[in-house]
C-alpha positions as CSV (number, residue, x, y, z in Angstrom):
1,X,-24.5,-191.7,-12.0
2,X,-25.9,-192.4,-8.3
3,X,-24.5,-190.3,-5.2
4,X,-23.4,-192.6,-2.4
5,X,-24.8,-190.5,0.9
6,X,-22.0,-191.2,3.7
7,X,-23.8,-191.9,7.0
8,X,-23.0,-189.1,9.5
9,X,-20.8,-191.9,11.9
10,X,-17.9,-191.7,9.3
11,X,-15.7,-191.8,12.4
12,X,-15.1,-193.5,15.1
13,X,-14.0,-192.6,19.3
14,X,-10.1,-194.2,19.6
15,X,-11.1,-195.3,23.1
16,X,-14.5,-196.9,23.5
17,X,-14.9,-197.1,19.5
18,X,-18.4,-195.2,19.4
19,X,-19.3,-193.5,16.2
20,X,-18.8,-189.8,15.8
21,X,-19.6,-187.3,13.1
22,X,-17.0,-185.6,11.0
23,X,-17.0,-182.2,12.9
24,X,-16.9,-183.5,16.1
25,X,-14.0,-185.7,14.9
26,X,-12.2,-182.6,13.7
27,X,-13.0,-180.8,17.0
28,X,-11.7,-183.3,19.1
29,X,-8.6,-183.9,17.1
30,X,-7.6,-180.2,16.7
31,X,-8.7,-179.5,20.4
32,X,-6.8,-182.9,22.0
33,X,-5.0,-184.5,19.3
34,X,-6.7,-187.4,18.9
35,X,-9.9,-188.6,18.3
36,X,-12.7,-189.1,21.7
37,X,-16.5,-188.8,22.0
38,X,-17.7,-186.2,24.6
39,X,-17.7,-189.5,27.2
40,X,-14.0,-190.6,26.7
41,X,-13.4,-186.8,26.7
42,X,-15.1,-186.0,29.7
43,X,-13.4,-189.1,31.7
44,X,-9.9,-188.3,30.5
45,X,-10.1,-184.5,32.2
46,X,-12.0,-186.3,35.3
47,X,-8.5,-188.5,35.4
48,X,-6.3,-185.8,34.7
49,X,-7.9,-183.5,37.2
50,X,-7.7,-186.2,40.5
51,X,-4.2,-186.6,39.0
52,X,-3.2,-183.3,39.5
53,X,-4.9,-183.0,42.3
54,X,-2.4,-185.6,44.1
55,X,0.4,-184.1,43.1
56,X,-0.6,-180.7,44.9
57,X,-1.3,-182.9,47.8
C-alpha cells in the first residue's frame, strides 16, 4: 500500500484563486465565512473600512 502525501495548497482563495493551506482555510472560513488569502482579506477590510467611513461622513 503507498501513502498519497497531499500537497499543503489543498485549497484555494474564492477571490484571486491563490493556494492556501488547510488551517488557514479553516481560519478564514470560521472567522469570515468564506474562503480569502491574507491579500483578499486584508483588501476586503481596506474596502469595508473607506465604506464606512463615507457613511459617517
Amino acid at each position: 500500500m503507498t501513502l498519497s502525501i497531499m500537497p499543503e495548497e489543498t485549497y484555494s482563495c474564492s477571490n484571486c484563486g491563490r493556494g492556501m493551506g488547510e488551517f488557514s482555510a479553516d481560519r478564514s472560513l470560521e472567522l469570515y465565512g468564506g474562503i480569502w488569502c491574507g491579500k483578499c482579506l486584508h483588501e476586503m477590510m481596506e474596502a469595508r473600512r473607506e465604506e464606512e467611513e463615507k457613511q459617517e461622513a
